[in-house]
N, C-alpha and C positions, 0 to 999 in steps of 0.2 A: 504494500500500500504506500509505504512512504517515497521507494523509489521514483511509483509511476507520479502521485504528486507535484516529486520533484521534477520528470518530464516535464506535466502540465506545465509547473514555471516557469522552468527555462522556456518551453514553447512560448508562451503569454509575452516574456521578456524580449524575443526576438521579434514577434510581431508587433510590438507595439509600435513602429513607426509607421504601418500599412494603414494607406487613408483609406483601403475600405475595409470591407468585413471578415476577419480570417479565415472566422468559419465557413463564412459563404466561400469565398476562395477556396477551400478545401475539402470542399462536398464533391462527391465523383459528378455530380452529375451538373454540378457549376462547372467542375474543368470540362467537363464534356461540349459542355453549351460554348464556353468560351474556344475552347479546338474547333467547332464549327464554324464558326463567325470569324476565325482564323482565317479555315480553310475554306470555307463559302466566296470570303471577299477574293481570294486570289482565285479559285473557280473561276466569279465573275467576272475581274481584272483581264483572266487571260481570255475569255470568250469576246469582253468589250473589245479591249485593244489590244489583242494579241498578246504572244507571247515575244518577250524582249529577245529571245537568246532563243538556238533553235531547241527544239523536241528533245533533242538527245544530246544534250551539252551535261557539263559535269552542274550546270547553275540548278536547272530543271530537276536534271536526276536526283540530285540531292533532296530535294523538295519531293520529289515521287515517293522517298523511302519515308518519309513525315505521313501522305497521302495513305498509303498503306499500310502503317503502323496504326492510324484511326479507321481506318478501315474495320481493323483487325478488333475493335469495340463499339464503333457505332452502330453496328447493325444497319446500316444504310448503303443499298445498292449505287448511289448515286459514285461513289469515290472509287470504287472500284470500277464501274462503269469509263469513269475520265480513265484511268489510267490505258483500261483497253481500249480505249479510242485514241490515247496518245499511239500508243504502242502500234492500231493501225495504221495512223496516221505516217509514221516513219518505217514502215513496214518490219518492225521489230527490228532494226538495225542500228549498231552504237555510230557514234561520232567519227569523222574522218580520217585520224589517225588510228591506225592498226594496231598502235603497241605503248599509247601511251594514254596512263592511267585514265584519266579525266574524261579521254572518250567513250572508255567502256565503264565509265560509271552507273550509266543508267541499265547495265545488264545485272545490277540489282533488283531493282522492278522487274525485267523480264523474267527474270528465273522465281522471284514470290509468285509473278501472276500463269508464270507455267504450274508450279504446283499447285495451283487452283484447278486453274482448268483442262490441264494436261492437252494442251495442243501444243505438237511440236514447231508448229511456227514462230514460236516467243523465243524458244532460245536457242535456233538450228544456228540463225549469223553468227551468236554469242557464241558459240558452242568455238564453231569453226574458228575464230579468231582467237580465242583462248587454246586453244590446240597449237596456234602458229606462233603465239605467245609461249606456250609452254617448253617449244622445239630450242626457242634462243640460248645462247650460252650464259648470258648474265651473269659475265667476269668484268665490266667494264667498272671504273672508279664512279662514284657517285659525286665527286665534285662537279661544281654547279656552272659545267663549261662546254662546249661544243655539242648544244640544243640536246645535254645527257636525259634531261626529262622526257622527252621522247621517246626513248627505249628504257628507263629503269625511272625507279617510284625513289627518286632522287631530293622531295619535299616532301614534309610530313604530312601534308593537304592528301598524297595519295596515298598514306594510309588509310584514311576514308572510301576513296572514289576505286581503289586496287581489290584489296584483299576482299572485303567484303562481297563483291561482285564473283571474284573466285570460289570463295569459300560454299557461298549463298549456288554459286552452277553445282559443285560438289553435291551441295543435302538437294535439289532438283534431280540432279543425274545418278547419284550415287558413285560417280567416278573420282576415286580419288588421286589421281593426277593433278585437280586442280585444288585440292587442300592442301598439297602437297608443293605446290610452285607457289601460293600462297606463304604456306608458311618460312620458305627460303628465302624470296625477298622480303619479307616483313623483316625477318630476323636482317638480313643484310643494311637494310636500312635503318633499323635501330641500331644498329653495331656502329654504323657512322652519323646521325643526327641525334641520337638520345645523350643529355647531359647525365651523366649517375651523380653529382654532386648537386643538380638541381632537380631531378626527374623530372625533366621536362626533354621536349625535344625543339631543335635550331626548326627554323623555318627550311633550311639549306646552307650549303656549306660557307655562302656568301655572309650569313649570320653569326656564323663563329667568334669573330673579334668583334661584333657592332655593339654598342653600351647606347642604354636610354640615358636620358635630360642627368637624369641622378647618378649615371655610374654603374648602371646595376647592368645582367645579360638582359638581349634584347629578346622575352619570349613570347611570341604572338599570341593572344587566346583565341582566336579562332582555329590558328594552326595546331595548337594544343588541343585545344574542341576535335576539332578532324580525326586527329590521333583515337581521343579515348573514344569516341563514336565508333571510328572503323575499329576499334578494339572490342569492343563490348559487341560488335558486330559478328565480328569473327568466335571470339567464345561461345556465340549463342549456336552456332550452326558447326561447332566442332564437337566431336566425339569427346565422350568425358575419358575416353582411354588414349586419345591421342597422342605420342610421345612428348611431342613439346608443350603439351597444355600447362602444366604447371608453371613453366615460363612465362605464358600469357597472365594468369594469375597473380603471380608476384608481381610482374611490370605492373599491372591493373591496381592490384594493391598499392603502391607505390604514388604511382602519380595520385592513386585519386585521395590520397591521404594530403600529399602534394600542392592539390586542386582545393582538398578544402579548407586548408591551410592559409592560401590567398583570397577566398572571397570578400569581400567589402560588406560595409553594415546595412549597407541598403538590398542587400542580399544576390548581388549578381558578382560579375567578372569584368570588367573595364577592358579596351582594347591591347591594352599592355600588361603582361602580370605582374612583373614589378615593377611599375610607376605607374602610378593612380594620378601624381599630381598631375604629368604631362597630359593622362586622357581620363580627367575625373565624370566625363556620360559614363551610363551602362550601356555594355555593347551585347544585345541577347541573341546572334548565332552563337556565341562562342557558351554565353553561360545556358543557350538550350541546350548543346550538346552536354557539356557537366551535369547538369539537371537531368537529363536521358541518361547518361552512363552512370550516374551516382546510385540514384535509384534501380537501375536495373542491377548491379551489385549488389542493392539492399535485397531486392526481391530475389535475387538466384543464391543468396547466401553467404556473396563472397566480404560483403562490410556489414559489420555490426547496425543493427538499425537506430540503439539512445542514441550511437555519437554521430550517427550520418542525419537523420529525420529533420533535427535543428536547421541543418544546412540545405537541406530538400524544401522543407517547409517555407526560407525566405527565399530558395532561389526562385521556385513555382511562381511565391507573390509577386517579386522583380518581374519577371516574365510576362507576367499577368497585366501590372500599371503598365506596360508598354502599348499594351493591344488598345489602337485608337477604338471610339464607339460603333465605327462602320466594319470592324472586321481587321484594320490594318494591322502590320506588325512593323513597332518603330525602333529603333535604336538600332538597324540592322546594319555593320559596316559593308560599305561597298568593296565592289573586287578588288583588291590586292594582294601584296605578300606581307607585311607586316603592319604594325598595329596604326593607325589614324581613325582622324575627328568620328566624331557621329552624335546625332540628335533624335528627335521625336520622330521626326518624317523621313528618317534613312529608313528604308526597306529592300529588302531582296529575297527573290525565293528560297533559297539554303535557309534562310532565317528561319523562313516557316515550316523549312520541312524541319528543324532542330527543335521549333515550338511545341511539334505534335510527335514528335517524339517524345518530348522531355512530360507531354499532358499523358501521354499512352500510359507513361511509365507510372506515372503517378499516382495515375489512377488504382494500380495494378496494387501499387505499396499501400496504398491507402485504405483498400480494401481488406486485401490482405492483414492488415495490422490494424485489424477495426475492432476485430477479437467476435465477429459474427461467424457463424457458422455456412461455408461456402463451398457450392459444386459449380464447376466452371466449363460450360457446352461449348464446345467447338465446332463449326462450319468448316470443316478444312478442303472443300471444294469448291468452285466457283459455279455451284448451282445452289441457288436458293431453295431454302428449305421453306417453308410455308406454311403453319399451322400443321407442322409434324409433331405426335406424341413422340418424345424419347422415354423409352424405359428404363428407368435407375432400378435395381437389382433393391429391393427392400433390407435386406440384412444389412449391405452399405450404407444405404444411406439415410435407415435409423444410429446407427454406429456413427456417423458422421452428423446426426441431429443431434444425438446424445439425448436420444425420448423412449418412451415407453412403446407408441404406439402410433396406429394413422389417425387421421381426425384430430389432432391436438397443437397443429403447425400451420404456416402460413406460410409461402415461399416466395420469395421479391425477386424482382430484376434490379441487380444493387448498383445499378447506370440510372434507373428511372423512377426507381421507387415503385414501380406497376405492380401489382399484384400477377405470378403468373398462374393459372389454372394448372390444376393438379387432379386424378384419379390414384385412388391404391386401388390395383390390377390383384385380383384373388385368383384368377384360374381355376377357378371351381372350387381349390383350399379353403381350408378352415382360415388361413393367417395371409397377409397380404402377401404377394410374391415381388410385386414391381411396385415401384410411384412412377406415375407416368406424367410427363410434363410436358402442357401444349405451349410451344413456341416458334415461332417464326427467326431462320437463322439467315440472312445475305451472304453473299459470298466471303467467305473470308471473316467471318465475322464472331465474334464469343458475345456469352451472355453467363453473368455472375450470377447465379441464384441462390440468395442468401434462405436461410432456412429461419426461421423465428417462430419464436413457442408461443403464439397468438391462433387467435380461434380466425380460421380463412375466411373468405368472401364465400357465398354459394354459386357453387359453378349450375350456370345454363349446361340442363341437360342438350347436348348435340348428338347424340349416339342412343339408339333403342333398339331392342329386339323383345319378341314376343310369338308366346305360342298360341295358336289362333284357332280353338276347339270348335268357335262358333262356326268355321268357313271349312269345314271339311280336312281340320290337324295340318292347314297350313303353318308354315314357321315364316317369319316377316320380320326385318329389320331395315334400319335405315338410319343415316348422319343429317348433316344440315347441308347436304349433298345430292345425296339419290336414296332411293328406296328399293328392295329386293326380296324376293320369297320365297320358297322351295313347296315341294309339295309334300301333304301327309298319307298314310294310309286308308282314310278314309274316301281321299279323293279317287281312289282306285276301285269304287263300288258304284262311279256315277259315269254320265257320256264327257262326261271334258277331262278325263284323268291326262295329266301331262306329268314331265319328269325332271327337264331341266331346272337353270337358274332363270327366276323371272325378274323382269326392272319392272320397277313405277318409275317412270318420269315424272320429276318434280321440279319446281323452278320455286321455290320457298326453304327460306335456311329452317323455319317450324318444322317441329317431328307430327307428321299425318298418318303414320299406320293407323294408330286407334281410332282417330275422327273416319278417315276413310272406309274403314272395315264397319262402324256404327252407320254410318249413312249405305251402306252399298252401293252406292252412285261412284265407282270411282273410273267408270270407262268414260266419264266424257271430264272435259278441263273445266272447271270452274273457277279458273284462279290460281291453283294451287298445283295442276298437273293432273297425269290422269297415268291409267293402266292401259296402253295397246300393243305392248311387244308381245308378240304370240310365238308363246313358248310351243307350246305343242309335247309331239314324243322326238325331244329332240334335246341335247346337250344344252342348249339356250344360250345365256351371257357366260358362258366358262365351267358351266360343268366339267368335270372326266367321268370317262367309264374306262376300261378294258378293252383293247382294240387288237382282235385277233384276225388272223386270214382275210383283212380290208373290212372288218366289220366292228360296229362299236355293241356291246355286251352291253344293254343296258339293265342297271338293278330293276328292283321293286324303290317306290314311293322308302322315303326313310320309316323307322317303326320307334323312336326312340330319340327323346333330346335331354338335354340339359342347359342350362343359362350356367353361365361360367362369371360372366359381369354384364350389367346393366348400366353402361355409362357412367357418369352424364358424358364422356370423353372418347370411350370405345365399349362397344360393345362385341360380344363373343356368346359363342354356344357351342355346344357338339350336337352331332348327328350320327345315329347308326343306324347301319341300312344290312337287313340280315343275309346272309349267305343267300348268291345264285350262280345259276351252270355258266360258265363261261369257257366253252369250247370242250366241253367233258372235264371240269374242274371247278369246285366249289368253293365261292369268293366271298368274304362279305369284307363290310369296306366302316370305317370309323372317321367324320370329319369333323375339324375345328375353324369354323367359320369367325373370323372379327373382322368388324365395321370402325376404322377410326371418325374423331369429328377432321372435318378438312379433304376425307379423300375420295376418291374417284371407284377408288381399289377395293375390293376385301383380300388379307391375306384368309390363305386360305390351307389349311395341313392336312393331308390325308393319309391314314395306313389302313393297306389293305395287309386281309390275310386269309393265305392261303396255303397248298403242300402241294408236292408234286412237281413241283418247276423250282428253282431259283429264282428265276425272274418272269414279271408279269410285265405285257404289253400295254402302255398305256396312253388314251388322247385326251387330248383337254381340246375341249370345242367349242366353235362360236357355230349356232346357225346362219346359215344364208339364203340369203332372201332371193327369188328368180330374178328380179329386176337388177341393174345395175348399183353396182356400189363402190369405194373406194378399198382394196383389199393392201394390207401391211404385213410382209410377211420378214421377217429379221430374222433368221436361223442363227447366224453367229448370236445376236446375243439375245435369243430367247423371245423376244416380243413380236407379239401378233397382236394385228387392230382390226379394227374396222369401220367404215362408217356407212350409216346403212344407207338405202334408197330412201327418200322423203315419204314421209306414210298420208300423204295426204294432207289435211290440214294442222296434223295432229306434229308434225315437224321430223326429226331425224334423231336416232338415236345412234351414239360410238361406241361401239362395245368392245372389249380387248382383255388380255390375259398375259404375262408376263413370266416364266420360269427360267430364274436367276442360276439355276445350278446344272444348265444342260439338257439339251436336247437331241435326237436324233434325226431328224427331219420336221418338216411343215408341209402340208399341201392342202387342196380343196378337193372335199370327197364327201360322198354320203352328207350329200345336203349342207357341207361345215367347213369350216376354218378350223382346220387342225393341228397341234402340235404334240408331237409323239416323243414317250419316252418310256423309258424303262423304270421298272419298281422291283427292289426285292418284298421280299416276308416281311410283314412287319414294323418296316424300317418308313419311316413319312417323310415325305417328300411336301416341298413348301411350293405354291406357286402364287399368283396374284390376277385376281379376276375383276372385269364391274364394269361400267359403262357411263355414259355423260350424254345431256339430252340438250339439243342446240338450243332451246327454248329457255333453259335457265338463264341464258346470258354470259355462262363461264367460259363455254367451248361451246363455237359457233361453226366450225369447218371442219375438214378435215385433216387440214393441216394441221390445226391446232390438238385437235385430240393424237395424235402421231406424235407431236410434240412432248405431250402430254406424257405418253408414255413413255418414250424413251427419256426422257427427263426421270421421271419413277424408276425405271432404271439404274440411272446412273445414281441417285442415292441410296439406293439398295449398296451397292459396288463400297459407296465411300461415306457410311453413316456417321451422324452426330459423336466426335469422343469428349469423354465426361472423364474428367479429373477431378478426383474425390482431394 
């Protein structure tokens, strides 16, 4: 108790000269607000009047890696967007020199926004050029004479704009060749610019003998900014077993002990580190970058947090009085190589990308060190995720709530304060198995969800399922999406016995089974949608059966369910369908049908079991219609669409089916859109079925439902990871 206290004071102590509000300063989701208005005004700056300097200059790049570090917690498509439109714009290619640092700066952006979205277009140029880079001998002196910057990282500015770009194509490719020519020159280059009696590094070899106004070494902070930036760069995307890690460590150590050593009371870093008097403005590329590297130290473990926090806490605020009311960022010094003037209205892009990095950072510690209890979701592809439930494993993460039980918590978005919706997932169990959390993720993007021992909001039921004795032991479920239904054994005693998956089309996010089934009015649209996909005896929106000698084996009607969960978020049940002959072999089949809120899809589990064979032949079908339709068939990676002929006034429905784990062919056969695969005894097989009706407004063509699913896809591939 008395310790943290004496935190408090000192904190209070330090900030008392901030003319505005600390605390508001230092709420995640004030630095958040203020990184946007950052990064919004140069947005606008560069769409009004361009950009100063081209696409892929080291001024830019530098600012890309700011751009993408907020990315990385706004949860907004918009910054990622720009960067892939820069990236188009100059056909993902760096700067005109081939071999020197500065122009293959921006192949740090290309290689974050490859591991997003994994097109090889982002980093084939960089790739190439780094390869030819790699070949050099890199024996020449690094003195600052016959244009040596060219071919070697001969300033300490290119430990920024060099290694990090290296390092960064390495964790993209996994090729370690270029961690590796990374790590060679960096070391080269500190062996000749790094002072051990100042831990600092020369700007260049021209710096050696040069003395400020006072006598003192002449050492740039920007240039020194550069340095611990592309350092903390490089550590973050090197192996923890790497030979020379420790290396980097120590040096890191060093200066930033160094770094905090020199900061001013007003809480930044002045153009010169030692002589304040010559340049008493605060100059904020140099103190974003310290502010980015201090804290990411704090947060990865490598500096103590009482004696660092102090120093994080006034650099933030410094940072902070800089940023005019419109978005601007001032006190930026202009291009050069060592320290000069600057004021309110100096700005440059580097500044701002050092601003949202040194806000990323902060947020990260601040959270972090709030003493809340915290699961942190990551997007690590650059497909948005959208009102996807992620399931957190329940044993974790009550062990991670430190509670007794479900129902007794509340879980935030710790950027927004939002409450986010929650189900505990039973699976039929007596005890919860999953917490399931709906959120929407951008590309590239995390969400902190703080856990708190508060009584939740009540979530809108979105997900329902229900067994439907009055309608012939139909089973009917449905999201704030589509509706669906299977048939019972009862229906098998009347003249419309069918067997497939059926849709309701609905264009209302409202749950209609129960209102629907109480009116029986549900074949014409009143508003709310109607029932006309005619299933018939036929597979329907994704059924399987057993597909032997070109024939599909269909069961009996199911004879058996269970409710597994009831929403309000997902819904699920089983189905079993008892033993029938399928080609002189008795089969019967168990499924696990759930409906999320948000989706398109039900997944969908089936084990069949059987003797006699190893393996059973099996299709999963869409019927088709005799008219014309648009047909999707994707064998390499499993998805089948379809979108049907217009049924008249009643509009178009897309129906599709998705199996993530393999398949052996696709064709059109026996009335269906099939995809075939194989099943042993036993053992269940997962695939993904459901349909979209153009009327709702969501998916209106057929391009778009195509979209649709190959999009579903690819998050299958690269789901939501959760670090407890």
């Amino acid at each position: 108790m008395r310790k943290t206290l004496s935190r408090f004071l000192v904190v209070l102590l330090t900030l008392s000269w901030i003319p505005a509000s600390p605390q508001e300063a230092l709420l995640p989701d004030s630095i958040l607000k203020t990184m946007r208005r950052v990064a919004d005004w140069q947005l606008h700056t560069w769409a009004k009047d361009g950009m100063r300097w081209e696409r892929n200059d080291w001024t830019n790049a530098a600012a890309y890696t700011g751009f993408m570090a907020l990315n990385s917690i706004a949860n907004d498509a918009r910054y990622s967007n720009a960067m892939y439109s820069i990236g188009e714009a100059i056909s993902w290619n760096t700067g005109p020199s081939r071999t020197m640092a500065d122009d293959y700066c921006v192949g740090q952006m290309f290689s974050e926004m490859y591991e997003l979205y994994r097109e090889p277009k982002m980093i084939a140029r960089f790739r190439l050029q780094a390869d030819s880079i790699a070949m050099l001998p890199h024996q020449e002196s690094l003195e600052w004479k016959d244009n040596i910057g060219l071919r070697e990282w001969a300033w300490c500015d290119a430990l920024f704009m060099g290694p990090p770009a290296l390092v960064r194509l390495f964790s993209a490719t996994d090729d370690r060749k270029y961690l590796d020519l990374a790590d060679k020159l960096w070391w080269k280059t500190t062996d000749y610019l790094f002072d051990p009696q100042e831990n600092l590094y020369y700007r260049d070899s021209r710096f050696f003998n040069r003395k400020e106004s006072n006598g003192k070494k002449m050492f740039w902070s920007r240039g020194n900014g550069w340095v611990m930036g592309g350092l903390v760069r490089v550590l973050e995307n090197m192996p923890g077993d790497y030979p020379t890690r420790g290396r980097y460590v120590e040096l890191y150590r060093k200066m930033a002990a160094k770094i905090a050593s020199l900061q001013h009371a007003d809480g930044s870093w002045h153009a010169a580190l030692l002589d304040s008097v010559s340049y008493p403005a605060k100059e904020t590329s140099g103190t974003g970058f310290y502010c980015y590297a201090l804290a990411w130290g704090v947060n990865h473990g490598l500096l103590d947090y009482d004696k660092y926090y102090p120093v994080l806490v006034k650099a933030w605020c410094a940072l902070r009085s800089a940023v005019h009311p419109d978005g601007k960022l001032g006190f930026v010094q202009q291009i050069g190589e060592k320290p000069e003037a600057v004021d309110y209205n100096s700005t440059e892009v580097y500044g701002v990308g050092s601003f949202l990095l040194a806000g990323t950072e902060m947020i990260q510690l601040l959270l972090k060190h709030s003493g809340e209890k915290i699961i942190t979701l990551i997007n690590l592809t650059g497909q948005a995720k959208r009102n996807e439930l992620i399931a957190c494993p329940y044993s974790k993460f009550i062990k991670k709530a430190g509670m007794a039980g479900a129902g007794n918590f509340r879980i935030v978005n710790g950027m927004t304060g939002d409450e986010i919706p929650y189900q505990a997932e039973y699976r039929g169990e007596k005890k919860p198995q999953n917490i399931l959390l709906l959120l929407s993720l951008m590309p590239g993007s995390k969400i902190f969800a703080l856990i708190k021992n508060e009584a939740p909001e009540r979530v809108a039921a979105k997900a329902y399922c229900r067994y439907i004795p009055e309608r012939y032991d139909d089973f009917a479920w449905e999201n704030d999406r589509i509706a669906f239904r299977v048939y019972g054994a009862a229906l098998e005693k009347t003249n419309e016995n069918a067997y497939g998956m059926d849709v309701w089309a609905k264009r209302t996010s409202a749950l209609i089974v129960d209102s629907w089934y109480k009116s029986g009015d549900y074949h014409v649209d009143h508003g709310e949608g109607l029932d006309y996909y005619h299933v018939g005896f036929s597979l329907g929106a994704g059924a399987a059966a057993p597909y032997e000698l070109d024939s599909i084996y269909y069961s009996r009607n199911y004879r058996r369910y269970k409710v597994l969960d009831n929403g309000p978020l997902r819904a699920s049940f089983q189905l079993e369908y008892d033993g029938w002959n399928v080609n002189g072999m008795k089969v019967s089949c168990n499924k696990i049908i759930s409906l999320d809120a948000g989706s398109q899809l039900n997944r969908i589990e089936l084990k069949y079991s059987f003797t006699g064979k190893k393996i059973l032949p099996l299709a999963v079908g869409i019927v088709k219609r005799n008219e014309n339709g648009t047909i999707w068939l994707d064998e390499r990676r499993g998805v089948m669409g379809y979108w049907e002929p217009e049924h008249e006034k009643d509009g178009i429905l897309g129906v599709g089916a998705i199996l993530p784990d393999g398949i052996h062919g696709m064709l059109v056969k026996e009335g269906h859109l099939l995809s075939l695969v194989d099943i042993a005894a036993d053992r269940p097989i997962i695939y993904y079925a459901g349909a979209a009706w153009n009327k709702a407004g969501l998916i209106t063509d057929a391009g778009e439902w195509i979209d649709y699913l190959e999009s579903f896809r690819r998050e299958l591939e690269r789901p939501v990871e959760i670090i407890w």
